[in-house]
N, C-alpha and C positions, 0 to 999 in steps of 0.2 A: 330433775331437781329444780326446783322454783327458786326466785329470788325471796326475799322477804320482802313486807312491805316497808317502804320506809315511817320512820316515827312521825308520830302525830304533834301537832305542831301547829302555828300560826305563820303560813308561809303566804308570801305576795302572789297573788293571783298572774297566771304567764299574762305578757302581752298578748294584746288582740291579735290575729294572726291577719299580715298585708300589713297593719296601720302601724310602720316605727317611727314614733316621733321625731322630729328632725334636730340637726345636729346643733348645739348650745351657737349662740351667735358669738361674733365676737371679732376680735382686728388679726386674726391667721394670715400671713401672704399668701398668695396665689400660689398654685401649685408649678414649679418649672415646669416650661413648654419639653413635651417629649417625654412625659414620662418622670415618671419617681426615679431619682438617682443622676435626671442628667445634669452635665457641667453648666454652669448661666453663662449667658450668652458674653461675649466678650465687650467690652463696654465700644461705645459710639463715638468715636473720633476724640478729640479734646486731648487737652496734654498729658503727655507722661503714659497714650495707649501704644501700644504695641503694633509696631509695624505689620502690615498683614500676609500671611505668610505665603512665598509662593506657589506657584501653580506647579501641581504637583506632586511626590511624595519625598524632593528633595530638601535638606535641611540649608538652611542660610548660611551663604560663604562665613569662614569666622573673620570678624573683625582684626585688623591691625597688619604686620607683617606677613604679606606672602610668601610663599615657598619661591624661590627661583623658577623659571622655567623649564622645562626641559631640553636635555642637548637637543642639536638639530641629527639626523640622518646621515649615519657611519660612525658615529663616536666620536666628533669630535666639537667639543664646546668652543664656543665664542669667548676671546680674552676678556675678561675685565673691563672695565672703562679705565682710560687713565693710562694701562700699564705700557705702553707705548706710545713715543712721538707720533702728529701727524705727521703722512709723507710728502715728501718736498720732489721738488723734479731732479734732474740729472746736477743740474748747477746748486743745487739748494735754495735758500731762499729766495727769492726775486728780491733785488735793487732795484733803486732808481725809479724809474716808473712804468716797469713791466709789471701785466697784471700773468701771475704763472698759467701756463699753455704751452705746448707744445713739445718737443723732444729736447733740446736744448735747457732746460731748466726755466723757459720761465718764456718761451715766444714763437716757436718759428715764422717768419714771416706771415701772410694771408692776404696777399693783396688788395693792399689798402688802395684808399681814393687815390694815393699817389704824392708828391710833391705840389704843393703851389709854390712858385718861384715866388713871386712878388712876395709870398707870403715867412718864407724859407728865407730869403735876404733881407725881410727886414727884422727878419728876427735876429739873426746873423748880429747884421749893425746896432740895433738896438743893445745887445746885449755887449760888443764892443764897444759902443760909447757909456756905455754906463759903468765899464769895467776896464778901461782905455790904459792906464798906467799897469794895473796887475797884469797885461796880457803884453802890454807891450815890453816890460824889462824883462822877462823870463825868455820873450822871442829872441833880443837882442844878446843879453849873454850867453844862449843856445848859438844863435847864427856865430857868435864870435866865437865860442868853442868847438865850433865844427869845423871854420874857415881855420883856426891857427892849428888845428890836426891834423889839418890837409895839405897846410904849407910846411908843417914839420916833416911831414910823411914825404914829400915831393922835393923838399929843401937835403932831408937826411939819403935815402934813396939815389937821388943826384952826386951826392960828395964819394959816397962810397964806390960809386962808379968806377972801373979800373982804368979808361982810358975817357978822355975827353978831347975835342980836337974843335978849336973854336978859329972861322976867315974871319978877312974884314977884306973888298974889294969895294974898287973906287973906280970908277967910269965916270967918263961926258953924261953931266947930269944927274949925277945922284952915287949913290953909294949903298953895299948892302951888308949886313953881320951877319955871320949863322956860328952856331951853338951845337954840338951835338957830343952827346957823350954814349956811352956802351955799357949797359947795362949787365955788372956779372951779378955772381953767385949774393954773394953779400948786399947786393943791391936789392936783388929780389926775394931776399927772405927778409930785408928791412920792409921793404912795401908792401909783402903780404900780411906781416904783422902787424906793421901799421892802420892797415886797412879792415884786419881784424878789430884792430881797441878800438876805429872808426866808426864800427857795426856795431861794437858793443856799446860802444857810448851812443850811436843814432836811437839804438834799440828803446837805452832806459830814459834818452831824453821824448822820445815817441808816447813811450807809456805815461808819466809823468807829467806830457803837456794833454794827452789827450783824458787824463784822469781830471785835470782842474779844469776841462771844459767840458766835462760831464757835470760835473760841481756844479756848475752854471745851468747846465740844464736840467738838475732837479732843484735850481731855486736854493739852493746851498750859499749863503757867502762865503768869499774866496777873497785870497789874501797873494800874494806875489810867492808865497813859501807853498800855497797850494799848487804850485806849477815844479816844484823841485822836489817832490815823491813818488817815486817808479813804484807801479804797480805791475804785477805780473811780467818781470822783465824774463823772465828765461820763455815761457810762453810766447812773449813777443816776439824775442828774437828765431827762437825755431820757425814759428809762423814765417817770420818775414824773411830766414833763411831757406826756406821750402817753396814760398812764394816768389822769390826772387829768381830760383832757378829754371822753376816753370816758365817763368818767364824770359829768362833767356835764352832757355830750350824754345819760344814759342816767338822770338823775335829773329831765329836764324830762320824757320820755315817762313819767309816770305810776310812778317811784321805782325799779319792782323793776327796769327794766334799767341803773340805775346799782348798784343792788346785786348784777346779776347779776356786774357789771362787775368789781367790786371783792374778789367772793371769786374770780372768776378770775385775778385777777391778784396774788393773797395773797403769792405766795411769789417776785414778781418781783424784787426787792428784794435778798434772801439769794442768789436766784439767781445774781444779776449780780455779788454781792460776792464769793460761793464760788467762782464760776469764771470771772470776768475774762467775762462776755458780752458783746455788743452790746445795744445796748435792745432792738432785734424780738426777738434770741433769748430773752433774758431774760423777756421777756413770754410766749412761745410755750412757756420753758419752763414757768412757772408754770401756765397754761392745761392745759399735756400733763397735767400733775401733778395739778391738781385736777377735769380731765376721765378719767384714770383711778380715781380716790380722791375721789368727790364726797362723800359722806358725809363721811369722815374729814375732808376737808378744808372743811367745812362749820363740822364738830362744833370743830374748831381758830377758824375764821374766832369763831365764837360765846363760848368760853369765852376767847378775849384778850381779846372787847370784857365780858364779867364781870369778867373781872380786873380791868380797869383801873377802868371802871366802879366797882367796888365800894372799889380805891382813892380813885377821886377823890371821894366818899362820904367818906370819913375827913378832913374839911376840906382835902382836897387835898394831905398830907403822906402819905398814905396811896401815893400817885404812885412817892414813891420805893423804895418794896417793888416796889406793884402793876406798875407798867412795866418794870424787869428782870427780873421773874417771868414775865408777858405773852410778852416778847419769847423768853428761852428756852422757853417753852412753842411758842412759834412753830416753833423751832430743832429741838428736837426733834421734832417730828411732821413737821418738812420733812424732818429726815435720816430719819427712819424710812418714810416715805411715798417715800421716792427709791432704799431698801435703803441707804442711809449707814449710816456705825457713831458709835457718841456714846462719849463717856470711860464709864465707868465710878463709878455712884455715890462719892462718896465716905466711907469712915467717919467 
């Protein structure tokens, strides 16, 4: 079967075959680079383009709050910030002018350069002349309340005595009295009690005076009522119940181990006042301290007992210089010997 032909007609002659005319002129853009369909290129620097994206086929962390981290290994997360204090040493915070260190709550010794004497006394008197009345009425109604404890104790103890048997003989050239009385039952439960409230009173006037000369050596003013507040008196007194024994235990074997006893324990005292210790710590600190720092703390144990010494030399008024002097002598060479800091001389 054939096709037909098509109708006849006035139809346009085909194009010439090779020659197609070329395409209408005109303002078309360019064709995108890459082919029909691809994306245009991303624009060139300038504000507001888009950061370039990483290396990679990973997507861009998202913006604003991160997720926590993850636990560390074994299960168990890190607290919070905040939900706990920081930690303090054995003592708590550091007073005065300990920087915290050590086992003691805020020092143990590390020996230091040591004492300068010259340096140590004149800080000593500087700090008494400039505080001369506050140190001295505190000394003086302490000395007088210790002395008329001692005469009651001695005065009461005496009376109670059961028998008493007093000569008086008279010889070519002179003549001589004696005194003597028999101490019973009743006599020696008055003097050990007495001796007790003597302890107990030495105890809280110890703490009390070595509290307002610490005052002084953190640059604190101080008042005459700053020498009549016991700090840590039951502390004190065990301390210097414990210490006292050892060292009478240590003055029967042939003297030097009660005096070993006693400069090891030199700065038990200040110790227990400066940072609220127990008696053992208190004791163990003084020991650390003057087992790192034996000299220095020798050459201190030595020049308190001159000082006082040479006060009580001056008919015993000499006391109330020499013993407030003594004791910040003391003060100083314990803060310096512990790397404490001291006020600062004064003009």
């Amino acid at each position: 079967m054939t096709n037909p032909p098509p109708p006849e007609g006035n139809y346009p002659p085909p194009p010439p075959e090779g020659n197609y005319p070329p395409p209408p002129q005109g303002n078309y853009p360019p064709p995108p680079q890459g082919g029909y369909g691809a994306p245009p290129p991303p624009p060139q620097g300038g504000y507001g383009a888009p950061p370039p994206p990483p290396h990679g086929n990973y997507p861009p962390p998202p913006q604003g709050n991160y997720p926590p981290p993850p636990p560390p290994q074994g299960g168990y997360a890190p607290p919070p910030p905040g939900s706990y204090p920081p930690p303090q040493g054995d003592w708590g915070q550091p007073q005065g002018g300990y920087p915290p260190q050590g086992n003691y709550g805020g020092y143990p010794p590390a020996g230091n350069s040591g004492v300068d004497i010259g340096e140590t006394f004149g800080w000593a008197w500087n700090k008494f002349s400039k505080n001369a009345v506050v140190l001295i009425v505190p000394t003086l109604v302490y000395g007088l309340v210790l002395g008329a404890l001692y005469g009651i104790i001695t005065f009461a103890s005496g009376a109670l005595a059961p028998t008493s048997e007093s000569s008086y003989d008279s010889y070519d050239g002179g003549a001589s009295y004696s005194f003597s009385a028999g101490l019973g039952v009743a006599s020696i439960i008055t003097m050990l009690l007495g001796y007790l409230v003597l302890f107990v009173v030495g105890g809280a006037i110890s703490s009390a005076y070595y509290g307002g000369l610490l005052d002084i050596a953190n640059g604190t003013p101080v008042e005459i009522g700053s020498f009549f507040k016991p700090r840590n008196v039951g502390s004190v007194l065990i301390a210097s119940l414990l210490v006292g024994i050892a060292s009478s235990i240590g003055s029967f074997l042939c003297v030097i181990p009660g005096l070993i006893v006693t400069i090891f324990t030199l700065f038990t005292t200040v110790s227990i006042v400066e940072r609220g210790l127990s008696p053992i710590d208190g004791i163990k600190a003084s020991i650390d301290i003057v087992k790192a720092n034996f000299v220095p703390a020798l050459l201190t144990w030595l020049i308190t007992l001159v000082i006082v010494g040479v006060g009580a030399l001056l008919c015993g008024i000499g006391l109330l210089v020499a013993a407030p002097v003594a004791a910040l002598f003391l003060v100083h060479a314990y803060r310096k010997l512990t790397g404490g800091q001291v006020a600062p001389l004064t003009p």
